[in-house]
N, C-alpha and C positions, 0 to 999 in steps of 0.2 A: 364716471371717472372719479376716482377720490380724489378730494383738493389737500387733504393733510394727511399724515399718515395714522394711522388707527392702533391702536394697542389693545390684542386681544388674550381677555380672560376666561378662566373657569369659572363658576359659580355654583353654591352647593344649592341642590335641586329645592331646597325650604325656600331659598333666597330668590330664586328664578320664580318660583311660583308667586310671592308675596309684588314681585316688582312685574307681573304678570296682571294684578288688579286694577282696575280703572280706578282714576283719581283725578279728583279733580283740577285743574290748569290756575295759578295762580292769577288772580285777577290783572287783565292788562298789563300784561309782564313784557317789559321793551329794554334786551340789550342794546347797548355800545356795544359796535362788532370793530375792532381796531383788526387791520391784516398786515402782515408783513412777510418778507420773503426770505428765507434762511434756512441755511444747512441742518443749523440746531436748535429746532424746536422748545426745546428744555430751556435752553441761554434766552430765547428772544422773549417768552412770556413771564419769564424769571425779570429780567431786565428792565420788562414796558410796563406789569403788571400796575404798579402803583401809579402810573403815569395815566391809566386808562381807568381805573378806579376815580382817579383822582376827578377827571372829565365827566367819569356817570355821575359821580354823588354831585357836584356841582347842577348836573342838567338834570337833576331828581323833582325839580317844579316844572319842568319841560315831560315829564311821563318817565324817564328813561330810570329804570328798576337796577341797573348794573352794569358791568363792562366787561366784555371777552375779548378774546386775543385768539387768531387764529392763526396760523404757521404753515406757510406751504414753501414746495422747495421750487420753485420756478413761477416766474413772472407771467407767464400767462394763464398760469392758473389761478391768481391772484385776479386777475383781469378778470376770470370768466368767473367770480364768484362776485367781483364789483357789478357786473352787467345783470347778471341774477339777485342784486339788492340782500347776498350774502353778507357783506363787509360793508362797513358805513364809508369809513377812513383809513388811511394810511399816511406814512413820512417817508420821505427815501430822498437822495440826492437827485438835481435836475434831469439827468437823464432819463434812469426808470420812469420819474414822474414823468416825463414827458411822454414815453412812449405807452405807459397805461393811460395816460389822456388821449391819445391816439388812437387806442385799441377801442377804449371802453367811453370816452366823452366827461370821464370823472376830473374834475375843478379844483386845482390849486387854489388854498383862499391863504396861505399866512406863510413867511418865513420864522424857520427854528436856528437858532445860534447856536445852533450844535457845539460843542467845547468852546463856547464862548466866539465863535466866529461867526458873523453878518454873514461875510463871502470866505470864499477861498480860491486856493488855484492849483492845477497842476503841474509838476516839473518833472525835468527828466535829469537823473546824474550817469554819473560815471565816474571810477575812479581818476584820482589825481594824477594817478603814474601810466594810464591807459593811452595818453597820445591822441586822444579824441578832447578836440575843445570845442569844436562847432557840430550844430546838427548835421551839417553836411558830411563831417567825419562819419558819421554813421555807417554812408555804405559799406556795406559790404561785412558789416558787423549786426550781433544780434542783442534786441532788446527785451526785458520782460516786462509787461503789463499787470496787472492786476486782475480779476475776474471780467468777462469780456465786457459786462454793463455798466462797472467802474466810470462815472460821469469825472474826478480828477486823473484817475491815473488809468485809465483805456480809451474813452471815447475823444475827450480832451488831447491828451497828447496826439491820439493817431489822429486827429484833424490838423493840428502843427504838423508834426510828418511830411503831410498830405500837401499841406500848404506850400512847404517848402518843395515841394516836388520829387521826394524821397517815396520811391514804390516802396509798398510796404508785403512783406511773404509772408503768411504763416508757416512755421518749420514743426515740426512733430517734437522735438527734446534741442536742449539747448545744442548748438554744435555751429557750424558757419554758414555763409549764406554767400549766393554770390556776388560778385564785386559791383554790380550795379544795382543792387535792393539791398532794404533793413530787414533782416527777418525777426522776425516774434515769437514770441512763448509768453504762456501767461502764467504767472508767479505759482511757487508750488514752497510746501514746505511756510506755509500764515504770511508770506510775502514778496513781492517783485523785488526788494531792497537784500532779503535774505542771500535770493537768488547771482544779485549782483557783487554781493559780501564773498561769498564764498567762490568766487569767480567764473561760474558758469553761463555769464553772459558777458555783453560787457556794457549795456547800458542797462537802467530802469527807470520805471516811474511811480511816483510818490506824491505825498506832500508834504509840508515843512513842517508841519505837529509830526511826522512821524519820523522826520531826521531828527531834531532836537530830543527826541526820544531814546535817540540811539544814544550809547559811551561817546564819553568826548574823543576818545581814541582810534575810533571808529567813523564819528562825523568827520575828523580832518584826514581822513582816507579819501574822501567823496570832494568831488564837485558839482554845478549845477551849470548844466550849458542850455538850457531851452527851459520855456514858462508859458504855459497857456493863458487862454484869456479868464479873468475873473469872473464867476457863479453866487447865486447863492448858496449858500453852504448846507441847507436841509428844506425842502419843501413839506409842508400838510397836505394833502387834499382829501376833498369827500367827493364820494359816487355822485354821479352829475344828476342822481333823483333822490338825493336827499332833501328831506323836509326842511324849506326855507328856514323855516324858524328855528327849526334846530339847528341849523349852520349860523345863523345869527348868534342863537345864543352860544353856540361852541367857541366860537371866533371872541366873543364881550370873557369867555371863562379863560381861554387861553392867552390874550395878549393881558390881562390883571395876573396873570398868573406869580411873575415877578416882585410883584407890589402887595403881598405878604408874605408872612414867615412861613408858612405850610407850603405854600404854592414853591416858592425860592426854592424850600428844599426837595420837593418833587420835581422840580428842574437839573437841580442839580447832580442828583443820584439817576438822572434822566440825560446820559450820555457829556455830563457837564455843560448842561444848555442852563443860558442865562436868562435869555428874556426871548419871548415868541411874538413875532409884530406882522403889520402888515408888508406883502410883499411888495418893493420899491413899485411906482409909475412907470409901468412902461418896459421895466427889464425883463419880462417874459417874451414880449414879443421882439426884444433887442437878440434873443436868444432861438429864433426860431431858425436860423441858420443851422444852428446843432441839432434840433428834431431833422431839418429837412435832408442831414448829412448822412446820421445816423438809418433812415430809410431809403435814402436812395445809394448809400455805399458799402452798408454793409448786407444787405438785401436778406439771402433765407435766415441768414448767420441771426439777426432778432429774432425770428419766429422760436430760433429755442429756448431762448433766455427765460 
């Protein structure tokens, strides 16, 4: 099975022959293999490229000759290349992390302040004029989500949902739902917000970097009637058989990162992350309620993430 997708060429037959010749293997040549999970390939190594650079030439007294980036479009295949000692690392928010530590035994060791945030949380709006102020209004009306592995705006809100005792439906296209369930859709068109703009639903979910994003003319359309619980805002992990010493020393290159001007600004062209630290005492295992939700509720519905 391919894990990324392949781009293939012609080659004039001089050119075929010459790369045809045995040659010898650069002495002890050891990437940085960084993975990640995206629609477009082109954006995510465009984006991380410097960021994963930045990580090999630092770990260059530790053996490590460079940095790659590899792009696959789904989270299990991302997995089965961590289990195969393909991909050293990745970043993604709580969720995915949690369930590629699941899948594969790979080890969160550091929180990322992604756009300068520790934590974050997820909400759910609706407009001001919609007659919906409590999550209870819901029934019988329909929400849109974000992509289904969305750790703020899917997994988080449909556990609130859940909590409050609201059946949750998936519906095929936005339209109604019966009067004892919320039905679902997941955001189409770069957003669940878009979705609820244009009034094809009548709730969504989000977070507050992405209302404040919006026109102000636009934000006082919206309200916020329900908040999930607080995350951390971006996890690291490495494959659970990476070489100690390399995860030491990875860990001593990325929490100094902050504390000069090269690093600073490889952070900050690096999704606007400020500073990379260790992860809080204890908040992972405060958060296993969400792994244990996510497996026992949403059951095949993971396997195709």
């Amino acid at each position: 099975m391919n894990f990324y997708r392949r781009v293939s060429i012609s080659l004039p037959l001089f050119l075929l022959l010459a790369l045809a010749i045995p040659r010898p293997l650069a002495a002890q040549e050891r990437f940085l293999v960084f993975g990640r999970v995206h629609d477009d390939p082109v954006r995510s190594i465009r984006d991380r490229q410097e960021f994963v650079d930045y990580m090999a030439k630092k770990l260059a007294p530790q053996g490590i000759t460079g940095g790659r980036i590899v792009v696959f479009e789904k989270m299990h295949l991302l997995a089965q290349a961590l289990r195969e000692g393909k991909v050293d690392l990745f970043h993604d928010s709580v969720v995915p992390t949690m369930v590629l530590s699941k899948w594969t035994g790979s080890v969160p060791i550091l929180r990322q302040w992604k756009y300068g945030e520790a934590d974050y949380e997820g909400i759910i709006l609706v407009k001001k004029n919609s007659g919906i102020d409590t999550l209870a209004d819901l029934k019988g009306k329909v929400i849109a989500f974000e992509e289904p592995h969305s750790t703020s705006a899917s997994i988080l809100p449909r556990m609130l949902l859940e909590e409050k005792k609201l059946k949750l439906v998936q519906i095929k296209s936005p339209g109604t739902a019966k009067p004892d369930e919320v039905g679902y859709v997941y955001g189409t068109d770069g957003s669940s917000i878009n979705v609820l703009i244009t009034g094809r639903v009548d709730a969504a979910t989000s977070v507050t970097r992405e209302i404040e994003r919006l026109k102000s003319e636009v934000q006082e359309t919206l309200k916020i009637i329900g908040k999930t619980i607080t995350v951390p805002r971006q996890l690291i992990a490495v494959r659970k058989d990476f070489d100690s010493k390399l995860v030491k020393a990875l860990k001593e290159v990325l929490v100094n990162m902050d504390k000069n001007p090269e690093g600073q600004g490889v952070l900050k062209r690096q999704q606007n992350t400020t500073k990379i630290d260790e992860i809080p005492p204890g908040s992972l295992e405060e958060l296993k309620h969400v792994e244990r939700y996510v497996f026992s509720s949403l059951g095949k519905e993971v396997d195709s993430w």
